[in-house]
N, C-alpha and C positions, 0 to 999 in steps of 0.2 A: 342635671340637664334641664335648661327651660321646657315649658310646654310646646314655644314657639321652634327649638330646633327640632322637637321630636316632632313635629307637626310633617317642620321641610322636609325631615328626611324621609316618615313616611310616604310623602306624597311623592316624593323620587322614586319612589318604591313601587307606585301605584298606575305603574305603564306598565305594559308586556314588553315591552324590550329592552326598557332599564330594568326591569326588574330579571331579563334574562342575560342581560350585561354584566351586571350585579352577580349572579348566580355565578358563570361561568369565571370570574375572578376569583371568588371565595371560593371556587374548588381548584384555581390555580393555584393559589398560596400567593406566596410571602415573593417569587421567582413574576411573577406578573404575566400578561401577554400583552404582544405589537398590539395598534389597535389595529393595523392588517388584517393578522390572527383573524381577530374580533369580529372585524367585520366577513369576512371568508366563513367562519365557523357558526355565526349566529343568520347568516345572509342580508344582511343588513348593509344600502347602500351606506358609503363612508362619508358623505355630507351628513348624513341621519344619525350613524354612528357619534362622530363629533358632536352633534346636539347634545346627546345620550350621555356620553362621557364628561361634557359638560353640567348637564344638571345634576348627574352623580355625584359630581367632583363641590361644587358649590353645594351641595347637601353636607358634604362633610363623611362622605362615605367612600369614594375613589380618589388614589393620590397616583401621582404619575413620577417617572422620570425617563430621561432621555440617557438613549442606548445607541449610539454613536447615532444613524441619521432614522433611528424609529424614536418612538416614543413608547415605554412599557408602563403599562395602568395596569393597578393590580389595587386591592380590595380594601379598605380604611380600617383594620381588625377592630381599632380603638373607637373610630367613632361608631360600628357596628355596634362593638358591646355597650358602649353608652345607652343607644338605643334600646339595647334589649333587656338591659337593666332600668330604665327608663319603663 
């Protein structure tokens, strides 16, 4: 891993609420959650949310798919571990 990914993805890191975005997929697993869920659970308005799951996802750490009309984001394992062997 460059210096310059492990930078991005720390600094994704480096909010309270992507970092508690963050948190609460990696104890979802691999099964993901709505970003509804998301936002209901963490109380995060869902314009804010979508930011969030945005700079997550462009970090290389949240990947998403669509689940007939939700969208499920759930936690990047691979690029996590990059980083942490990084």
């Amino acid at each position: 891993m460059e210096t310059q990914l492990a930078v991005s993805r720390l600094s994704a890191l480096a909010q309270e609420n992507r970092l508690a975005v963050f948190r609460l997929l990696v104890q979802a697993g691999v099964q993901g959650v709505a970003a509804g869920e998301i936002a209901r659970s963490l109380g995060v308005a869902p314009n804010t949310l979508s930011a969030q799951l945005t700079v997550l996802a462009n970090a290389g750490l949240v990947r998403s798919r669509r689940d007939g009309r939700s969208i499920i984001y759930f936690a990047d394992y691979d690029g996590m571990s990059e980083l942490l062997v990084f």
